[in-house]
N, C-alpha and C positions, 0 to 999 in steps of 0.2 A: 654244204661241205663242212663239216666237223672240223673244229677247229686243234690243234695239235698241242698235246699236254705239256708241261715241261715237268722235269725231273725233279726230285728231292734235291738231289746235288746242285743241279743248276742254279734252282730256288735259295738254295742256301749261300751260291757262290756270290747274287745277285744282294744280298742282304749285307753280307761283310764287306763288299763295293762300297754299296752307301754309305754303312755306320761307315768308313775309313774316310770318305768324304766328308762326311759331317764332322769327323772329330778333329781334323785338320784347323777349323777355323775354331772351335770350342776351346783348342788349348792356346790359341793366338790370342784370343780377346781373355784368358786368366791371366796368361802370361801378362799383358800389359795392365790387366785391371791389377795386379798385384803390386805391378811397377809403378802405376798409380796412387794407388794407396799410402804404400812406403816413400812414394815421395811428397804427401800429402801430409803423412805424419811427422815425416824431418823436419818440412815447412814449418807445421804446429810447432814443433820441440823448439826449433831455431828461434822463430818471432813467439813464441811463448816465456822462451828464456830470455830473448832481448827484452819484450814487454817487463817481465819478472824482474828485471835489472834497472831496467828504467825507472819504475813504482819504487823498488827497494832501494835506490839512488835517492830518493825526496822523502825517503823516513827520516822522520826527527832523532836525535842524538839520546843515548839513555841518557838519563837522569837519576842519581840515587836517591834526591830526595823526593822524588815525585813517584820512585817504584814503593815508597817504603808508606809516605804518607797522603791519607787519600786528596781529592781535590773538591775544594768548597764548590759545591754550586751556590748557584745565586738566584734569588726572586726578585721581581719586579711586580708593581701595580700596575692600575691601565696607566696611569701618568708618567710610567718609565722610571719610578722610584724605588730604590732597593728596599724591601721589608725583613728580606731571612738572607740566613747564607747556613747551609749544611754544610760539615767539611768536619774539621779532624779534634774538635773542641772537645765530643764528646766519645773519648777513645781511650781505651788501657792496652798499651802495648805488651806483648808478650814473644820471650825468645822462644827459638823450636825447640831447645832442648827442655822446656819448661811446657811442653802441651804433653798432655797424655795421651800416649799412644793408643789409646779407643777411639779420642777425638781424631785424630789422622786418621785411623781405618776407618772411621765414617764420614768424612769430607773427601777420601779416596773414591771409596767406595760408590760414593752419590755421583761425581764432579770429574773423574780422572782416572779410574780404576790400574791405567798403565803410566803413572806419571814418572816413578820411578823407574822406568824402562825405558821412554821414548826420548829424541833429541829436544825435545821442545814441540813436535808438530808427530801425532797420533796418523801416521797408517791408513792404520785401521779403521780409524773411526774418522778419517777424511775420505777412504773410498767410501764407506756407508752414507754420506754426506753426501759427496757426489753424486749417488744411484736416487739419493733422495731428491738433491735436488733437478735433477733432472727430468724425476716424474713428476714433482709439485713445482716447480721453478726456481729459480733461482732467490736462496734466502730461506729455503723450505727447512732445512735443519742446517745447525750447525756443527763443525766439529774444534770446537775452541777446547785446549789443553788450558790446567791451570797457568801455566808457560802463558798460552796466548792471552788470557784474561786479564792479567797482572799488565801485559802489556797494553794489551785496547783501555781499559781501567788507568794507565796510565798516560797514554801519551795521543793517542789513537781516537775519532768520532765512531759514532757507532752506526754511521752508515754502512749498509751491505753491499758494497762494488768489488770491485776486482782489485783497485787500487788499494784499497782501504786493507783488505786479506792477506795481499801480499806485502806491502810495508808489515802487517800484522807477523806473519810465518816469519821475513827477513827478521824483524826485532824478537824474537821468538826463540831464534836460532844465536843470534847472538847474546841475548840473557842468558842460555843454557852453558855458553861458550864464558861468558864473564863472573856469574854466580854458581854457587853448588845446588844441588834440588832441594839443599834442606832450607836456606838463604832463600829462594825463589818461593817457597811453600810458608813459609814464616810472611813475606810479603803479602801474601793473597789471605792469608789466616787472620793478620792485621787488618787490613785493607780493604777486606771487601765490606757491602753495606747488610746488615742484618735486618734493621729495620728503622722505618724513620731517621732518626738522626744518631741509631747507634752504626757504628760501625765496629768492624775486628769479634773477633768470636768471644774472646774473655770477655769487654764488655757487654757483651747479649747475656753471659751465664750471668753477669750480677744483674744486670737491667730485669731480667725476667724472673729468677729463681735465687738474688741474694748470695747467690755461692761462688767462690774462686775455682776454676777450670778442675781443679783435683778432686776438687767433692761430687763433680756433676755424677749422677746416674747415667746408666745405659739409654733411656727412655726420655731423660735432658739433655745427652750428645746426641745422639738420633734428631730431635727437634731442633736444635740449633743445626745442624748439618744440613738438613732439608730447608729453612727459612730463605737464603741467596737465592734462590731460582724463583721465588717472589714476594719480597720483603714484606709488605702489605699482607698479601690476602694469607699468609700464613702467618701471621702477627697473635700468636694464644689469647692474646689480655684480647683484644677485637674479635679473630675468629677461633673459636678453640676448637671447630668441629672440622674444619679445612685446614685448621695446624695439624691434629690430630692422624687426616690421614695422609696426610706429608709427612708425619715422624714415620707410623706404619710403612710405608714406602721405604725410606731409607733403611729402617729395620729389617724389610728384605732382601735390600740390595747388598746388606753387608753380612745376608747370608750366601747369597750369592757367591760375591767373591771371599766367600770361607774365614771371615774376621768374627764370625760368632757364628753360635748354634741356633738350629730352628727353634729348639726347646729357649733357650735364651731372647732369643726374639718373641718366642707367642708370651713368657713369663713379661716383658716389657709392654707387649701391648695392651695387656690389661691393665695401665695404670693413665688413671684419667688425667688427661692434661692442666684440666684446670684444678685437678689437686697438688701441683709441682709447683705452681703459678705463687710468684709474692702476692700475699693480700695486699687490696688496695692503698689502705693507710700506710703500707711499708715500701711503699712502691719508689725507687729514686725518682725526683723531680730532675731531669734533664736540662741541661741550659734552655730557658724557652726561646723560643720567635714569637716576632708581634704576629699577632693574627691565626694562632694555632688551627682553630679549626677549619679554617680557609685553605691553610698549604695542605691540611690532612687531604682536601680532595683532587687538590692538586697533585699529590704525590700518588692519589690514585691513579689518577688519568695518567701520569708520566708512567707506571706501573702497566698499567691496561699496553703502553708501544711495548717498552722493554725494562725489565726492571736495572738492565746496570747503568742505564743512561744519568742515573743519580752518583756514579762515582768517576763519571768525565769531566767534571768543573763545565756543566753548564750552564748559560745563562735561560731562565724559563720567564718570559714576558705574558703575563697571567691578567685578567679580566678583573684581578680585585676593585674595588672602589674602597678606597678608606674612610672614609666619611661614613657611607652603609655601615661596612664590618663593625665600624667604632660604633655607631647606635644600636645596632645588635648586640654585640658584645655589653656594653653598658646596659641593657633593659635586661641582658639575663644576669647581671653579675649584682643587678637590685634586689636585695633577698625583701624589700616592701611589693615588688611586683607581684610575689609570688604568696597565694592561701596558706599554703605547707612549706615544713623547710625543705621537701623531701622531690615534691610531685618537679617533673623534669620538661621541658620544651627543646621540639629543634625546629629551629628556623633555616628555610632556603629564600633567598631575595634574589630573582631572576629580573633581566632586561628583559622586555617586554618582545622589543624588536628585536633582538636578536639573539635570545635563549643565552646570552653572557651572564655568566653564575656573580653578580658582585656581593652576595655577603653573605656568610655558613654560619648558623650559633649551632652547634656541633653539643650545646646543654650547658647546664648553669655553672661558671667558675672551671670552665673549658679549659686544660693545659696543654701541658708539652709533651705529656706521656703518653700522645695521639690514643687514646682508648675511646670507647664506643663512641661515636659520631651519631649522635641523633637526629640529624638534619639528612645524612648521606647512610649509614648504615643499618641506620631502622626498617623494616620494613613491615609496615601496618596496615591493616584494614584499612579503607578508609573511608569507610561510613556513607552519608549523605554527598559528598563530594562527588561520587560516582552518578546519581543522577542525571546533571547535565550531560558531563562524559559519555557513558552508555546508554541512558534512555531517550533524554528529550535533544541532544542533538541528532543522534543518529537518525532521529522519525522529522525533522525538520530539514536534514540535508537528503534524504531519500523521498521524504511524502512531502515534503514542504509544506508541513504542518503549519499553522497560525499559532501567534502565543494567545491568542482568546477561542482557539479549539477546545471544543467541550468534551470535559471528560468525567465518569463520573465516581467519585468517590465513595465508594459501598463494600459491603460483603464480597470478598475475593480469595480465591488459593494461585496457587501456583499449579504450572500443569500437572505436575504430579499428585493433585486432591491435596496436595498440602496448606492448613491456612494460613493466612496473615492479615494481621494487621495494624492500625495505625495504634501511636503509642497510646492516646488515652482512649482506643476501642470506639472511637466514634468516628464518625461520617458526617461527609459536607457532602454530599450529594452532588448535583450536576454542577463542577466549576468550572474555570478556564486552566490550560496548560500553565500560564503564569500562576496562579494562584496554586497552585500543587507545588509549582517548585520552589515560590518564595515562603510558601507555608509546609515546606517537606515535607508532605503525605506521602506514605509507600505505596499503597495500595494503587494511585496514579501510576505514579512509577513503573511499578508489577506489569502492569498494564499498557504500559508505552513501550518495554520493553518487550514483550511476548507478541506484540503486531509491529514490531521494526524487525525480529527477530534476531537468534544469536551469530549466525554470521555475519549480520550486516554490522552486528555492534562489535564484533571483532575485526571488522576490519576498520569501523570507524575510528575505532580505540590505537588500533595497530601507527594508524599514520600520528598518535600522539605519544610514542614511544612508550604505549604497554603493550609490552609483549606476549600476554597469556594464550598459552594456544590453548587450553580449556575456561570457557568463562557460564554463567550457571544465573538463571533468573534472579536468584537472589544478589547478585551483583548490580544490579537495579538499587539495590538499598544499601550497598556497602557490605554484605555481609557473606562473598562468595568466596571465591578463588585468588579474586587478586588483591593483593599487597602490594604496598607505596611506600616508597620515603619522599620529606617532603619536598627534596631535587625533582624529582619526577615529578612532584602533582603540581607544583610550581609551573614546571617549564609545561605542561600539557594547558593548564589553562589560561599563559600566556598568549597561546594557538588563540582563542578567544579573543584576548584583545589586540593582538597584532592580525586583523582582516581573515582568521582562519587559516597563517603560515605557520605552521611549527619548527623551530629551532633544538636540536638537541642542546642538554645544556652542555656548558663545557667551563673552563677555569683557563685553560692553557689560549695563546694567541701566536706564540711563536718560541721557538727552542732555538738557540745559537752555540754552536761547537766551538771547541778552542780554534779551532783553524776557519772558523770566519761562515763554516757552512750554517744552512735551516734548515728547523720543519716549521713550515705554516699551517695553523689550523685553523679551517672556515670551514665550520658545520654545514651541509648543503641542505637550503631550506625546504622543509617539504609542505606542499599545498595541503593540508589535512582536509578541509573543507570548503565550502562554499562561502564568501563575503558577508551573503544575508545569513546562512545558518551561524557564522562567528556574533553578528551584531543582535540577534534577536536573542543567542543566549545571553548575550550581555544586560540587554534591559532586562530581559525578564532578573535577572542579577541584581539590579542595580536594587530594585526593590525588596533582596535580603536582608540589607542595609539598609534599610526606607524605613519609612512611615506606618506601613500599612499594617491593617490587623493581620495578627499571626506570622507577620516578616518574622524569621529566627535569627538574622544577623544582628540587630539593631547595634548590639557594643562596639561592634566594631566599626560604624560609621567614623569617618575623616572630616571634617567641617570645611568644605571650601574644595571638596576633591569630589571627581566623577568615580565613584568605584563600585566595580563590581564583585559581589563573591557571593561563598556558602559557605553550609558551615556541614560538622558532620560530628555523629558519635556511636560509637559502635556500643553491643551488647554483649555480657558474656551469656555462654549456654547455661540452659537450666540445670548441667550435671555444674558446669564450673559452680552456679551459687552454689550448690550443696558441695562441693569438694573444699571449697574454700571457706565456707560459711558467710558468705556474703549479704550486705542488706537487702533489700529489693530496691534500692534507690542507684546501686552501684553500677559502675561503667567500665571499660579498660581505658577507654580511648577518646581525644576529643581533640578538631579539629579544627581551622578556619584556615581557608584559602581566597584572596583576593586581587585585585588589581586594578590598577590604572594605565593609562597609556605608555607609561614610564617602567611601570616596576608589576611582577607579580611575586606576591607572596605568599605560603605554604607556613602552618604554623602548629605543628601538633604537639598538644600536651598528655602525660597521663604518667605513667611510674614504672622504673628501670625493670620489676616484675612487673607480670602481666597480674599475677594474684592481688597486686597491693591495688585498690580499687580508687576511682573518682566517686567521692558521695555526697558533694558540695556542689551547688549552682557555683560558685566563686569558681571552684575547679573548672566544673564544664567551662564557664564564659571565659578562662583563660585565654586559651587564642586569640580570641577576639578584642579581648585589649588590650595584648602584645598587638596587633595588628593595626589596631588605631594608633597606637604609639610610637611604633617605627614607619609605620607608613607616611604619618603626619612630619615625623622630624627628616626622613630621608626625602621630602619632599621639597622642604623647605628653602626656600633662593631657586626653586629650580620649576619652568614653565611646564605645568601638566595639562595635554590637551583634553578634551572631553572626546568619547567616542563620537564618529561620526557615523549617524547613516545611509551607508552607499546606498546609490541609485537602485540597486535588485533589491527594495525593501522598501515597502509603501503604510499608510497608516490609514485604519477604517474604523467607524464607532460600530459595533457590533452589538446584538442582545444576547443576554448571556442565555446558556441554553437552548440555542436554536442548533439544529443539526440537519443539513448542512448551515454552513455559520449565516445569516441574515443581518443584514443593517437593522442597525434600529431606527426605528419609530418615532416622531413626533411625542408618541403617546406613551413610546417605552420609560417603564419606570426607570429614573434614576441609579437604585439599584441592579438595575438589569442589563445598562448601558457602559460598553468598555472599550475605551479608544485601542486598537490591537495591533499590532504589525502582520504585514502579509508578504510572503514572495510575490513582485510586483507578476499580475497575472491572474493571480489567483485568489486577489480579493473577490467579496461577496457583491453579485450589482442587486440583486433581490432583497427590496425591503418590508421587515419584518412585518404583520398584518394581526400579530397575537393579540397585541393590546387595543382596545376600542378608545373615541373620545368619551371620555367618562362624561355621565349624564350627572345635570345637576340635583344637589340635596332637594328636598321637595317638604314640604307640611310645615315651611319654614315659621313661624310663632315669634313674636313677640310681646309681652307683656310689662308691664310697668305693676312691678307687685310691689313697692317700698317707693319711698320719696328720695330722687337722687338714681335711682336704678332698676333697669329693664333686663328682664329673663329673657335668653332667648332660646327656643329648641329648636331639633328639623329630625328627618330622618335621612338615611340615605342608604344605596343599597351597594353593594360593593360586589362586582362583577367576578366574576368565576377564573378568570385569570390572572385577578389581582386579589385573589383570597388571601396568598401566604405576603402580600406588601404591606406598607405601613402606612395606614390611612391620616391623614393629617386635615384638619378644616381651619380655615384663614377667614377671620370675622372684619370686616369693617365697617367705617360708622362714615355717615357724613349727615350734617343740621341744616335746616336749613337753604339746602338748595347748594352748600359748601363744598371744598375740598374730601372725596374719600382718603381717610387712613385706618393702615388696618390697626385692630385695636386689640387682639388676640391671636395664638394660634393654637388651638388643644386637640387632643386625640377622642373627644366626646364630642357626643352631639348636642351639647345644651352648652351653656355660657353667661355670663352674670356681668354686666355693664353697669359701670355706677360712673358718677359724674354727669348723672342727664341733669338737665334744667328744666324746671315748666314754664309752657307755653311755646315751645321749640319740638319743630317737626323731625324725625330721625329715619331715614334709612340706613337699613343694618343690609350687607351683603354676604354670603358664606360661600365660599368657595372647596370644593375639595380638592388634596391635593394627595396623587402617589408619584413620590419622587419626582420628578420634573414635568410632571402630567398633572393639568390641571382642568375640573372640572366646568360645564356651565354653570354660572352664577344663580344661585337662588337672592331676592331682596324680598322684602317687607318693610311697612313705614310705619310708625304709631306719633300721633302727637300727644304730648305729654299737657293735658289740661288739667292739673291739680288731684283727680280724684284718682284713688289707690283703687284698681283690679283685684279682687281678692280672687283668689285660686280656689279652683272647685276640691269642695271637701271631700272625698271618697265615705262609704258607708263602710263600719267596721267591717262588714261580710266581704267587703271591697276591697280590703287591703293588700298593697303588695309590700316586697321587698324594699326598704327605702334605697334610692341611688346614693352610694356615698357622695360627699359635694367634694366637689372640686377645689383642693385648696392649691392646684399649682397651676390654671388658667394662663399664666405669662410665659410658662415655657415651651419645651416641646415634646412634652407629655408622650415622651417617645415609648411606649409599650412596645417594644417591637417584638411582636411574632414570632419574626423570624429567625430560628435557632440553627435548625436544620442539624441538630445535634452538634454545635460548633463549639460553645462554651468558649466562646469569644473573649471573655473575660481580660485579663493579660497574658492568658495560658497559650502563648505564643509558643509551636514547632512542631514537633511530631518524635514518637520512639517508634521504636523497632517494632517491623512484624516476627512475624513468628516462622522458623525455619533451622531449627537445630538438631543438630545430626542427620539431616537426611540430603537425599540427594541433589536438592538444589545448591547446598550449602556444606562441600565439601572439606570447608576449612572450620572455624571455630565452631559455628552455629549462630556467627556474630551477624547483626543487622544491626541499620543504622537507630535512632533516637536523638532525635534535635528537639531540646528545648529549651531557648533563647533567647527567650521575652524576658520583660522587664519584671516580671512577678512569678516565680516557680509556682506549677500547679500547687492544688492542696494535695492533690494522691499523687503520687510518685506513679511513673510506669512501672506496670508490674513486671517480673522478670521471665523472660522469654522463656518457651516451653512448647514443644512439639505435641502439646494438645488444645492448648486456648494463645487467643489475641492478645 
């Protein structure tokens, strides 16, 4: 049965049913959600407003003399003793009717655009606030009126709360209410902080450019207008390239709001900053503080939170050490320290343990007029230092390499077919990891770093606060991408001797507001590496500063102290020698970083240009006896531990050259034997099988050819493994049936005995000896009964070459062989390979040259070139 259709109508009557039901309850649940809302709102207004009244109930009272003149902060040492105080010393006050009106349209412009429109509290620019903070959190922008600055600047911390904002708006509201806007604009004109210790705007134009506010150009309001929003890093004399585009900015803005023309603006921005700038010599000397170039970083770091927190009268309890600062400061302000009157050093002196910054030489005769900071603002190559850093730590804490791994120093490029190599073009051949890095050969280096590869060494680097996210093989030798001051290379190989923990450095400990609040700063430590990878850089360290041949540290040894360090020195490119005309002996740059358990220290010397060259050993070994000299005096009364080696790190004599690494041998020479550290596990249990027991001299002779003395010869043959060693033979005598003693040692096989008697029987015994390996004994006996042995005559047809005679029998007739192209001589360290202009070596073309020893080569390194070593 077919089921029966329904109608259009019907259809339709059944539809409007529904939707009528449905919307019944649709408008019930708007209805109350509305009524909801709005009473959700009222709630906010109500307890928002009460909130608002409560906060602005506990703001402090104005104050005229606190709106007008700023408020000294103050420093402290670690010992809680005051060193500086900033504040209102170094100020030229000035009335509004005495500013010219450009300068107003451009601190408008920058800082307030609607000052003279609003009640004190922007709108405008407090919804935009809001929307912002909202999507970034709370604290994400701010919407402070000059009104409100004057005020948080005066009375106010500069913590971001709620309470903190609305005391802010209420005191905001009633300066608007008590003062005129031109009174209120005059305070903040005065008042705020320029830079360092200048504060108010007419003192920035004389501080910087010599001139009273009426003379300033277009292009010196602009830069002064722009400096408040971060006194420091837009400071011309310091950065004139980050002032620069902070005046260009303001010079927009006050196109923007119609106070000058674009044509007016682009004609300003063509005028270099640093051609407006007071020359040096003419520069005002500031009232100074003790310890200028210490608070210089400290006003950094207070800078880096927020820059106005310098005109709240805070108190800043800072990591100085005065004892360090004063030995710093003293050893650079010795103009005997120094070769030149000219060449410049900056020192950083970190806590070992806990990245704490105690003492900045900021360069020699440091002042008040906080300009270039050598210690904290340089940022240099940094040579040889980067080895440990990037090469041989990152292959010991990933491969857990041994420091007596063999590696071998020879002919090498970079992946790119580019060559390099070491400074005086010669090769050691197969050495140990120690021996590369206490002798800074590159070509090691090259090589350690191309099988650890470049991410691994980026991120090894990364945990020691370098941040490069491009780094380039040639960064191996110093000569890539990255750039150091000596705060940072300090505090990274502190990481070294504090167990492989890295400490960011820091200055600051604790900030205190007028009203009693803090900021606490504790760097959070970070594990960079492994215990044994920290302590096995360390020894192989220790013998920079050592004894050994080719160590490149030696000056800066400490007498009585465990220290470790490097040293480093960069090259300029082969266009720089020809741009500049350079010697080929010339440098930019020169380094030495060290430490002990107590202190690490960073010490770079070279000249305020990079053109003005180092062409003097005295120059290069600078560092290094800045180094010995503060290290030595800051050390003094005060217990320095020796490093200890943790348990993950064991000791093994090895032979050198074995791969994989082998014990040595009974039999192994001397020189081929090296006691070495190992990630416990991974020492060698296989020993070495290279060297045989040497078999004794043989045809051993003795004659009595003169009265009083007996010739003696032999032969002997010297094994195939022990070709390139140094053969030694050990003669002794005994008469009689008597005591052996030996009675020579020479590098010949013959020998000449005098002091015999007649009638007295002698055994002569000869031993040979390679390095600590010594042969079977050969003897022979002759009794001496009066008659002389004449020597067989050869026939003239007969004749050979005479042997020259030995006229140095008593010593150690050390011929030694073996060169291995070393030129061992005192020609202690190594120069730069070669890598300029090309793609490993994206920045100067710089690579490192250490040479450190006690005696400079007789050839200088040649100068680097993208076609020879």
């Amino acid at each position: 049965m077919s089921e029966k259709r329904r109608s259009r109508t019907e259809l339709r009557k059944i539809r409007e049913s529904q939707q009528k039901k449905q919307k019944k309850p649709m408008k019930k649940w708007l209805k109350w959600g509305l009524i909801t809302i709005l009473a959700l709102f009222l709630a906010g207004v109500v307890s928002g407003a009460g909130l608002f009244v409560y906060y602005a109930s506990s703001a402090p009272e104005l104050n005229e003399d606190l709106l007008k003149d700023p408020i000294s902060a103050e420093f402290y040492d670690m010992n809680g003793e005051l060193f500086a105080t900033f504040g209102a010393e170094n100020r030229k006050y000035v009335e509004y009717e005495d500013i010219p009106q450009q300068m107003i349209d451009a601190i408008l412009a920058t800082e307030d655009a609607r000052f003279f429109d609003h009640f004190g509290i922007d709108v405008f620019r407090l919804v935009k606030a809001v929307i912002a903070n909202v999507t970034g959190g709370f604290g994400a922008q701010g919407a402070s009126t000059i009104t409100q600055q004057v005020v948080k600047n005066s009375f106010l911390s500069n913590e971001k709360t709620l309470k903190r904002k609305a005391q802010e708006a209420w005191l905001a509201l009633q300066l608007e209410r008590l003062y005129s806007k031109e009174e209120i604009f005059e305070m903040y004109f005065n008042k705020v902080l320029i830079s360092g210790n200048v504060y108010g705007f007419a003192t920035g134009a004389e501080y910087f450019f010599g001139k009273d506010l009426d003379e300033l150009e277009l292009d010196e309001i602009a830069l002064l207008a722009g400096m408040p929003q971060s006194p420091n890093n837009y400071n011309p004399f310091k950065n004139p390239e980050q002032a620069q585009k902070r005046r260009d900015i303001v010079l927009n803005l006050m196109v923007q709001h119609g106070k000058i023309t674009e044509a007016e603006a682009e004609e300003a921005k063509k005028i270099d900053v640093t051609s407006r700038l007071l020359p040096e010599e003419q520069r005002k000397q500031l009232a100074g503080t003790k310890y200028d170039a210490f608070l210089d970083v400290v006003l950094n770091e207070i800078e880096e939170r927020d820059p106005s927190l310098l005109s709240e009268g805070i108190k800043v309890y800072t990591t100085l050490d005065p004892k360090a600062q004063t030995v710093v400061e003293n050893a650079l302000n010795n103009a005997n320290n120094f070769p030149t009157q000219t060449i410049q050093s900056g020192i950083a002196v970190v806590d070992t343990k806990t990245g704490a910054l105690r003492a900045v030489g900021g360069g020699r005769n440091y002042g008040s007029q906080r300009a270039y900071n050598f210690a904290d603002d340089s940022k240099r190559p940094p040579g040889s230092t980067m080895k440990p850093l990037i090469a041989y730590g990152p292959a010991i804490e990933y491969f857990k390499w041994s420091t007596g791994k063999t590696i071998v120093d020879e002919p090498h490029t970079y992946s790119d077919g580019k060559s390099l190599g070491n400074w005086d073009g010669k090769y050691f051949g197969p050495i140990t990891v120690r021996e590369a890095l206490y002798a800074s050969r590159n070509i090691p280096a090259v090589k350690t770093l191309q099988e650890v590869g470049l991410d691994r060494a980026r991120e090894f680097v990364s945990k020691l606060g370098i941040k490069n996210k491009e780094i380039y093989e040639s960064d191996a030798i110093g000569g890539g991408a990255i750039e150091l001051s000596p705060i940072q290379l300090a505090s990274a190989y502190a990481a070294f001797g504090n167990n492989g923990v890295y400490n960011k450095p820091h200055t600051i400990k604790e900030i205190v507001f007028r009203d009693g609040s803090k900021i606490t700063n504790k760097p959070e430590p970070v594990v960079a590496m492994n215990d044994y990878t920290a302590y096995m850089i360390t020894d192989m360290l220790r013998d920079v500063v050592g004894s050994k041949p080719n160590a490149t540290g030696t000056a800066a040894r400490v007498p009585g102290l465990d220290v470790a360090g490097k040293t480093g020195t960069t090259n300029y490119s082969a266009e720089e020698f020809r741009r500049y005309n350079l010697p080929n002996t010339a440098v930019p740059d020169s380094w030495f970083v060290g430490y002990t358990t107590n202190y690490s220290i960073a010490i770079w010397s070279g000249y305020e240009k990079r053109k003005d060259p180092i062409t003097t050993w005295d120059e290069r070994r600078l560092p290094q006896v800045l180094f010995s000299k503060i290290m030595g005096q800051i050390s003094q009364g005060k217990e320095t531990k020796r490093f200890v080696k943790p348990n993950s790190v064991v000791e093994a004599t090895i032979e050198v050259g074995t791969e994989p690494l082998k014990l040595a041998s009974k039999n192994t020479p001397a020189d081929k034997r090296r006691t070495e550290l190992f990630v416990r596990g991974t020492e060698p249990k296989e020993v070495s099988d290279k060297y045989k027991e040497l078999e004794a001299p043989f045809n051993l002779k003795a004659v009595n050819t003169a009265p009083g003395m007996v010739d003696l010869t032999w032969d002997f043959n010297v094994p195939e493994e022990y070709k390139d060693s140094d053969v030694q033979f050990e003669v002794s005598m005994k008469s009689d049936g008597g005591q052996a003693k030996v009675v020579t040692t020479t590098a010949n096989k013959q020998a000449t005995i005098t002091g015999i008697e007649d009638g007295k029987t002698y055994t002569f015994t000869v031993v040979a000896i390679v390095g600590e390996t010594r042969s079977k004994p050969a003897s022979v006996s002759i009794t001496i009964g009066g008659e002389i042995e004449e020597p067989d005559v050869q026939k003239p047809d007969e004749t050979e070459e005479p042997t020259p005679p030995n006229n140095n029998s008593g010593n150690q007739g050390n011929q030694n062989g073996q060169n291995n192209g070393n030129n061992n001589g005192n020609n202690n360290g190594n120069n730069n390979g070669n890598n300029n202009g090309n793609n490993q070596n994206p920045g100067t073309g710089n690579e490192n040259s250490d040479n450190n020893g006690s005696n400079p080569p007789t050839e200088p390194a040649p100068p680097t070139t993208s076609e020879s070593s």
